[in-house]
N, C-alpha and C positions, 0 to 999 in steps of 0.2 A: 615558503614561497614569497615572491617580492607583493607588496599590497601598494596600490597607486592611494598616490595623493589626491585628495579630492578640493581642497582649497585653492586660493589663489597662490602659484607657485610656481617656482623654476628650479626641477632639479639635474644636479651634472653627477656623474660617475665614472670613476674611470677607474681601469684594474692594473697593473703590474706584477710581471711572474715572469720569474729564470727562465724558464723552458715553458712556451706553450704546448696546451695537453694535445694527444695523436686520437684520443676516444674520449667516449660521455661528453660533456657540456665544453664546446668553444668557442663559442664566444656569448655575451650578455650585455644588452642596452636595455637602462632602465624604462624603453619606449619600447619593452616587449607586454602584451598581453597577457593577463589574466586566466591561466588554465591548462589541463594538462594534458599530455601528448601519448595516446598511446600507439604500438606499433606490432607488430609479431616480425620475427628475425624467419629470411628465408632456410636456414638451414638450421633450425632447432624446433624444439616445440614449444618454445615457452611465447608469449606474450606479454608485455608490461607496459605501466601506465607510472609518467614518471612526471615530476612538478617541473615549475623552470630552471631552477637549482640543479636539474640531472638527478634529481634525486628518485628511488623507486616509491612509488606512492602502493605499488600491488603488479602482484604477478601469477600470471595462471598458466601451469604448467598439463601437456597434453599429451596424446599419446602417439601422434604421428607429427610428420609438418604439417606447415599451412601449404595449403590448397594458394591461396594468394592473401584476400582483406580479415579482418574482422571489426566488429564494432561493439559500443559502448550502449544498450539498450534504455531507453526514459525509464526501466523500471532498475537498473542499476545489477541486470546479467550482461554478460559478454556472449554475444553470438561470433564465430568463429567458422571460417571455411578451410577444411582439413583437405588431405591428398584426395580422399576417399569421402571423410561425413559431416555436415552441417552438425555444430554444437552449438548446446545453450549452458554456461553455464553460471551457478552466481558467484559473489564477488568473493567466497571463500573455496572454490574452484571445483564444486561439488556439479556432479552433471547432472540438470535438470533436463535435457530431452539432447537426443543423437538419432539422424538418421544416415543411413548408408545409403550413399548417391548412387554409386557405381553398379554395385548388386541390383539397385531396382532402375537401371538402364539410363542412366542421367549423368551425363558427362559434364559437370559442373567445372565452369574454368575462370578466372578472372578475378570479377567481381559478384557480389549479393549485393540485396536493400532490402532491408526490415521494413517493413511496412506497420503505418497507425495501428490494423488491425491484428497485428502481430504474425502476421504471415509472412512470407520473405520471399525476394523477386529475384530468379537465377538464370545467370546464363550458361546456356547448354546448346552442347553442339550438335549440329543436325548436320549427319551426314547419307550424303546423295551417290550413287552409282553412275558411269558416266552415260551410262543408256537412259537412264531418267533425267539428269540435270539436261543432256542432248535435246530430250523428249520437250522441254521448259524452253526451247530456242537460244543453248547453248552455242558456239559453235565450235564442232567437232574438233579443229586445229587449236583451241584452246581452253583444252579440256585433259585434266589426270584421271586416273580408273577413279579416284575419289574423290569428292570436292564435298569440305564442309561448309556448309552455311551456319547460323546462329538463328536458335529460340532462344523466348522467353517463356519462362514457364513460373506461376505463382503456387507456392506451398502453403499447406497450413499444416505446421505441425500437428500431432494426435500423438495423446499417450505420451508415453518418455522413449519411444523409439521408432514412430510411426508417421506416415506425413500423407497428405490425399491433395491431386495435383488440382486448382479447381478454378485457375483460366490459363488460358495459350497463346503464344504469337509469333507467325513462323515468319520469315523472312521466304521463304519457298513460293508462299501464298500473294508474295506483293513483288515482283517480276515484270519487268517488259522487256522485250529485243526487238532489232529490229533486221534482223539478220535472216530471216526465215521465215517467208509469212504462211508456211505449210503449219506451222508449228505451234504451239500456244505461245501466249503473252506476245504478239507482233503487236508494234505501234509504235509509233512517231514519238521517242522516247522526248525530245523537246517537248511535247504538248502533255507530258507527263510527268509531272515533280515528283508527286506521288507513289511514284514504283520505282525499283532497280533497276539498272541496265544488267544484267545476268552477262555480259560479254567486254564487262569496261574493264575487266584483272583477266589476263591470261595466267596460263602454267608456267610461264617465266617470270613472273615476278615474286612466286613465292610458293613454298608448297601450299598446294590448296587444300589439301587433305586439312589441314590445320585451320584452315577458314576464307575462305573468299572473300568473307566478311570481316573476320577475327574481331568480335566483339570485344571491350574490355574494361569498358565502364560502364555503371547502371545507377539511374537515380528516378525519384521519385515526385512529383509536386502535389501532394494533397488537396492544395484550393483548386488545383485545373484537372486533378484524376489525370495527369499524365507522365507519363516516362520519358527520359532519355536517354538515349545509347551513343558509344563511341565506337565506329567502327575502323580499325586503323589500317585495314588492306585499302577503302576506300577515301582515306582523307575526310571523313565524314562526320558526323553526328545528326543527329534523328530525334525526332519526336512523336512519339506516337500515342493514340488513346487508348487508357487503363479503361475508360467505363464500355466499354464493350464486352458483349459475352464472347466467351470462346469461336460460338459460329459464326456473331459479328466481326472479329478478329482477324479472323480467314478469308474476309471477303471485303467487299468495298462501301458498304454501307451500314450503317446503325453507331451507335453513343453518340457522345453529346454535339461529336463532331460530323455527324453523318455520313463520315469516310469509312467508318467500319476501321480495321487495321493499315489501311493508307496511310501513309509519312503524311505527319501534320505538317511540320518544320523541318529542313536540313541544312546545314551551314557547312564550309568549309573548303568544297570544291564542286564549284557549279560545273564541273567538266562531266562530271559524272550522269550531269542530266540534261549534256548538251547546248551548256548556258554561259559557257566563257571559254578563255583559254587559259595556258600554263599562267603568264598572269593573273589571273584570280584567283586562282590558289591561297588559299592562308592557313589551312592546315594541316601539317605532316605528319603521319605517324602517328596520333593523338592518343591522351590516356585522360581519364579521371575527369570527366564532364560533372558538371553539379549543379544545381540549382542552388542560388546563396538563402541560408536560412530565411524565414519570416522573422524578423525583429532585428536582423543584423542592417548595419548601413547601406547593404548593396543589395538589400532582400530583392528576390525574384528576377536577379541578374542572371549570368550564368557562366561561371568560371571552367576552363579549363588549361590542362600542361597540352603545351605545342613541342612535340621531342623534337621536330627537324625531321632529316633526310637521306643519312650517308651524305654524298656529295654534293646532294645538289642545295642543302640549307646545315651545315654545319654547327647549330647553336638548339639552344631549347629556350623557350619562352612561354610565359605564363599568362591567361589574359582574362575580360570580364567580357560577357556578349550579350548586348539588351533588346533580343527579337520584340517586333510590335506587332500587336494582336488588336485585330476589330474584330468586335462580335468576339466570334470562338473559329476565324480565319487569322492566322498569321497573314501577314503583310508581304507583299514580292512591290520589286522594284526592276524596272528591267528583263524579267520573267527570271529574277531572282531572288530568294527570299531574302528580306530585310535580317539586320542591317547589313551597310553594306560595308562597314569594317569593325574593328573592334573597338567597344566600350571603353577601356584597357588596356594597354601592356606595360610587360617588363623582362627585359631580358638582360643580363647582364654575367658579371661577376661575383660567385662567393666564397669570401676567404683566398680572392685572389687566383681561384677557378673558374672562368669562365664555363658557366651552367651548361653543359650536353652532357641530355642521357637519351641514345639511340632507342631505350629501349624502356619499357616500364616509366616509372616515377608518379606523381601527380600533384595535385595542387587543391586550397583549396580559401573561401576568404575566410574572415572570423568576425565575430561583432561588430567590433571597431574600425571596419577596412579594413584591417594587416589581413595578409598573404602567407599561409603555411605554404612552405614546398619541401616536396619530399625528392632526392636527388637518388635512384633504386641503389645506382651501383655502388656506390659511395656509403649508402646504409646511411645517409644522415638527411637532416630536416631542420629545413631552414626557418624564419618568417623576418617579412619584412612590412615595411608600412608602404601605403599607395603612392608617398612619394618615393617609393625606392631606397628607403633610409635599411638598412641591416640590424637587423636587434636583435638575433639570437639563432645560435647554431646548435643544434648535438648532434652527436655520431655514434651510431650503435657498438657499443664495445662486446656484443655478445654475438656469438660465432658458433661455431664446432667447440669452441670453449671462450670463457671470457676471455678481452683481449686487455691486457695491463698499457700503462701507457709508455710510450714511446717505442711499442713493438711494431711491426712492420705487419701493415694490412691493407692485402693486394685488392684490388675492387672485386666485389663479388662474394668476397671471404666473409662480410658482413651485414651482405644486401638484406635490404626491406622492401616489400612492395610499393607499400603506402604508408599513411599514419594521416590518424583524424585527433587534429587540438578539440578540448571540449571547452567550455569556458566556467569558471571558477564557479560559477550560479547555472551547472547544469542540472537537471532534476535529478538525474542518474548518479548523482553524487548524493541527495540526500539520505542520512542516516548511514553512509559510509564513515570507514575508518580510512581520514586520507593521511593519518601520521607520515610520516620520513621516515623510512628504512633504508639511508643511507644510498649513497652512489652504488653502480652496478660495478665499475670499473676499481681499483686497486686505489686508486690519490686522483685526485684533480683539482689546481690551483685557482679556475676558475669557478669549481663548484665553492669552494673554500669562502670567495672571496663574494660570492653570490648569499650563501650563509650569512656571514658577517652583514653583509649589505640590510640583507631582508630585517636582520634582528636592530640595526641602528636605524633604517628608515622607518622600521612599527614604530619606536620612540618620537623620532621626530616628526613623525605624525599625526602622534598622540595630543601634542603641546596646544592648547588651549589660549586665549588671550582672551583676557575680559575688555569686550569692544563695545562700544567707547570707550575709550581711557578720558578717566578723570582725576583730579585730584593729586595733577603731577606723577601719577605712580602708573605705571603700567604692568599690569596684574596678570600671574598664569593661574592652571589650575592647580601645581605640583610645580614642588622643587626638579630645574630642569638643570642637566648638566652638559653644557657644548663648548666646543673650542670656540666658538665667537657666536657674539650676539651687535647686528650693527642697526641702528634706526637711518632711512634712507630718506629725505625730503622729496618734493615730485618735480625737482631737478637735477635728479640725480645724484644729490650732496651727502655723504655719510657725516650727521649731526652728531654721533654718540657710537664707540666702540666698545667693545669691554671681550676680550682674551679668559679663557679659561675661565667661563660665566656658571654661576652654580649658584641660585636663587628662584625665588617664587615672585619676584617682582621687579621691576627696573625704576629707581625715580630718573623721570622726565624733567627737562625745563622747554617747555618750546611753545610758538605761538598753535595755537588753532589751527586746523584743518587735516588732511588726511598725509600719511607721513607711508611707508613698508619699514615692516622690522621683517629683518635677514637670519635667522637662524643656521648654522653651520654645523656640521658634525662630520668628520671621517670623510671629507672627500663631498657629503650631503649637502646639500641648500637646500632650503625651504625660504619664502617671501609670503609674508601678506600684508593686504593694505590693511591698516587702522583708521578711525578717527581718533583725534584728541580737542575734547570741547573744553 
């Protein structure tokens, strides 16, 4: 894997290759991040977790598909959501607990979230009859014999195949209309942020049997005990509170928020609750909401993929959203919650593709500001840095079988749902074997040249200077061997060259003060300043 430089320094890279590769790793900028990618392919079983070289670091093979995500747990198992059963397993692929969703009545879709306490937070469909959804101040003209809503529902595994459900949170339960005041949930949904409009999706915009709501992404905040959801029938996202019990949940008062399961936060389309028009809108379709790690640059921001629209927003975009909170109230502006635009964006081109995926995908930040984005149909995963600079592409070469490079692969032949970068210093890697086991795909000229890279930039890395120089000589730690070694004044004047340089020391003649020696190798620079007293 590439290792950053941590001195004062400027380094440049650049690759050349006949043919650029169709699969695995394409493209690489030395301004890519620290750490590795793992993914599971929609149409097989396997999973893997691979360095920035494309290389496999490990792979866990299963015995159905993915259900949709999986993840990389702090104790270093991979949890895993199958067609049918939540897996845990460790990193030599051995199963430490499975439960079967389906058989005990949980229709488990999308995405999970592991939780601190090692429990895990799923979405499941809740489906209504239209004499009951009716009954909720439906109305009747737009309404299917079946309309799913979305739970929440929290596990705690037991045993190595067992699980006891032990909090809830319906979506059923937090309802207003205003359509029927015979009815439950009537009110004045404007003076209501807090609840649903039950009547804002008819049965023309999509089968609702599949969700009124269609939940699709789920995350967690530990310091606030609260969740997020993406709801993508409704252009939405949501915040709700975790420290409530189940019967708090269900109703409108208790936790830390005293809302009970009341929407704390919702962002994306204030139409929904009666608070704007089609301009307001900014989010369509949405996938993979998150809250950015604590310790990362954007910590406690909140990233999400914007897919667009069919016609009427034809692109996808990826952003950062920084809600304000007093007390333990989110903040409205206008009788809408804050903010009033994004943190963020980015939308663009990559690889000369203009980024839309109608469907799926997501996004996510990393330490350092850069931006993973996962593009579904396409199977591949990009990142970038927050100015929008490109630094590193792959594309899943594994299918219904691996794909060799230059073969022809129709979208969808390779899709992933998602994929979460970890970064080099995550816990979950300690006491791992993160050797190289080689690319997944047949050759790749940029995994090749990635290799090559990682092993000349450890070297010149490595290089040492005894700082101050004295004594006219200017001292390393080791015999270094580079295609140029140049001493640079601090007007920019190269004082001293030397070609095909292979020595432990440089004699100097110059006057006093601070000078850069330019080290070169393969394409590599490295700069740092010196004194010379």
């Amino acid at each position: 894997m590439i290792k950053k430089i941590t001195c004062i320094l400027l380094l440049t890279v650049s690759f050349v290759w006949s043919q650029a590769p169709t699969v695995g790793l394409l493209f690489l900028h030395n301004n890519v991040s620290e750490g590795y990618t793992l993914f599971t392919p929609e149409v097989n079983n396997s999973v893997y977790l691979i360095n920035n070289c494309g290389e496999k670091v490990n792979e866990w093979t299963f015995t159905e598909l993915p259900g949709a995500t999986c993840y990389l747990l702090e104790n270093g198992t991979l949890l895993r959501a199958g067609k049918d059963k939540l897996e845990i397993r460790d990193w030599d692929n051995t199963v430490l607990w499975n439960y079967e969703m389906n058989t005990n009545g949980l229709n488990q879709h999308h995405d999970i979230e592991p939780l601190p306490n090692g429990n895990i937070l799923c979405i499941i469909t809740d489906s209504y009859s239209n004499t009951e959804i009716i009954a909720n101040g439906k109305d009747p003209l737009k309404v299917d014999q079946v309309i799913g809503l979305d739970k929440i529902v929290e596990l705690k595994p037991i045993g190595t195949d067992n699980a006891e459900i032990v909090w809830e949170w319906k979506f059923i339960d937090h309802l207003i209309q205003d359509y029927d005041n015979t009815k439950a949930n009537f009110g004045i949904i404007g003076n209501h942020p807090e609840l649903i409009d039950i009547n804002y999706v008819d049965s023309n915009v999509e089968n609702l049997e599949r969700g009124y709501t269609h939940v699709n992404g789920i995350d967690y905040n530990a310091n606030l005990d609260q969740i997020i959801i993406s709801a993508r029938n409704l252009n939405e996202i949501y915040i709700i509170d975790h420290s409530t019990t189940t019967t708090e949940a269900s109703g409108h008062t208790g936790g830390n928020s005293n809302l009970g399961g009341d929407i704390l936060w919702r962002w994306g389309n204030p139409r929904v609750y009666k608070q704007g028009g089609v301009e307001d809108q900014k989010l369509f379709s949405q996938h993979d909401v998150k809250w950015v790690e604590p310790g990362y640059l954007d910590e406690g921001k909140i990233s999400v993929f914007n897919n667009g629209e069919y016609e009427t927003r034809a692109y996808s975009t990826v952003h950062l959203l920084d809600p304000e909170i007093s007390g333990n109230t989110y903040t409205k502006e206008n009788n809408t919650f804050k903010p009033l635009n994004f943190n963020w964006s980015w939308g663009g081109s990559i690889l000369e593709r203009t980024m839309y995926e109608e469907i799926k995908s997501g996004t996510h930040s990393l330490p350092n500001g850069n931006f993973i984005i996962c593009e579904s149909s396409l199977g591949q995963v990009s990142e970038i840095t927050k100015a929008g600079e490109h630094v590193w592409t792959y594309k899943n070469p594994s299918g219904n079988s691996i794909f060799n490079q230059f073969e022809n692969v129709s979208p969808n032949f390779n899709s992933i749902f998602r994929a979460e970068k970890y970064p080099s210093n995550y816990i979950g890697f300690s006491g791992k074997d993160l050797t190289p086991k080689g690319i997944i795909e047949n050759e790749n000229s940029v995994s090749n040249a990635c290799l090559t890279l990682s092993i000349v930039q450890y070297e010149i890395n490595n290089i040492r200077v005894i700082n101050p120089v004295s004594g006219n000589v200017l001292k390393f730690n080791q015999n270094i061997k580079l295609d140029a070694i140049r001493i640079i004044d601090m007007n920019g004047r190269i004082i001293f060259t030397s070609k095909n340089f292979f020595d432990d020391h440089v004699p100097i003649n110059v006057k006093s003060g601070f000078y850069i020696i330019e080290f070169e190798k393969e394409e590599i620079i490295r700069r740092i300043k010196i004194i010379v007293n």
